[in-house]
C-alpha positions, 0 to 999 in steps of 0.5 A: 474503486480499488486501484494503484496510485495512479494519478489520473484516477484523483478526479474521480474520487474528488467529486465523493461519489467514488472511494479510493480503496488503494493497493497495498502492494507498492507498500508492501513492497517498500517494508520488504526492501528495508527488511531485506536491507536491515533486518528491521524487526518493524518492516517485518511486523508490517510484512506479517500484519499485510498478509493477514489483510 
Protein backbone atom coordinates (compact mmCIF):
# COMPACT_ATOMS: atom_id res chain seq x y z
CA UNK A 1 0.00 0.00 0.00
CA UNK A 2 1.60 3.03 -0.75
CA UNK A 3 0.83 5.82 2.06
CA UNK A 4 2.50 8.58 4.21
CA UNK A 5 3.34 7.55 7.90
CA UNK A 6 0.49 7.43 9.11
CA UNK A 7 0.53 5.60 12.14
CA UNK A 8 -2.84 4.26 12.18
CA UNK A 9 -1.99 2.15 9.16
CA UNK A 10 1.34 -0.21 11.15
CA UNK A 11 -1.74 -2.93 12.15
CA UNK A 12 -2.27 -3.42 8.63
CA UNK A 13 1.21 -4.05 7.36
CA UNK A 14 1.82 -6.18 10.66
CA UNK A 15 0.09 -9.27 10.10
CA UNK A 16 2.50 -9.43 6.39
CA UNK A 17 -0.06 -9.62 3.94
CA UNK A 18 -0.05 -5.77 3.16
CA UNK A 19 3.60 -4.10 2.27
CA UNK A 20 4.04 -0.57 3.13
CA UNK A 21 5.30 1.13 -0.02
CA UNK A 22 6.12 4.58 1.89
CA UNK A 23 5.95 8.46 0.44
CA UNK A 24 8.98 9.95 -0.02
CA UNK A 25 8.04 13.48 -0.07
CA UNK A 26 8.19 14.18 3.87
CA UNK A 27 11.66 13.11 3.17
CA UNK A 28 12.28 14.73 0.30
CA UNK A 29 10.92 17.85 1.90
CA UNK A 30 13.55 17.38 4.84
CA UNK A 31 16.79 17.39 2.24
CA UNK A 32 15.20 20.61 1.00
CA UNK A 33 15.18 22.33 4.00
CA UNK A 34 19.09 21.76 4.97
CA UNK A 35 20.01 22.54 1.14
CA UNK A 36 18.28 25.56 1.40
CA UNK A 37 19.68 26.19 5.18
CA UNK A 38 23.25 25.24 4.23
CA UNK A 39 23.76 24.40 0.94
CA UNK A 40 24.93 21.13 1.54
CA UNK A 41 26.28 19.60 -1.57
CA UNK A 42 24.63 15.65 0.27
CA UNK A 43 21.00 17.13 0.42
CA UNK A 44 21.09 18.13 -3.05
CA UNK A 45 22.51 15.00 -4.36
CA UNK A 46 19.57 13.29 -2.52
CA UNK A 47 16.94 15.97 -3.99
CA UNK A 48 18.68 14.86 -7.69
CA UNK A 49 18.59 11.15 -6.92
CA UNK A 50 14.59 11.64 -5.71
CA UNK A 51 13.24 12.85 -8.50
CA UNK A 52 14.70 10.50 -10.55
CA UNK A 53 12.81 7.98 -8.65
Amino acid sequence: MHADGYAGFEDLYRCGAIQEVACLAHVRRKFVDVHRAQGSALAEEAIGRIARL
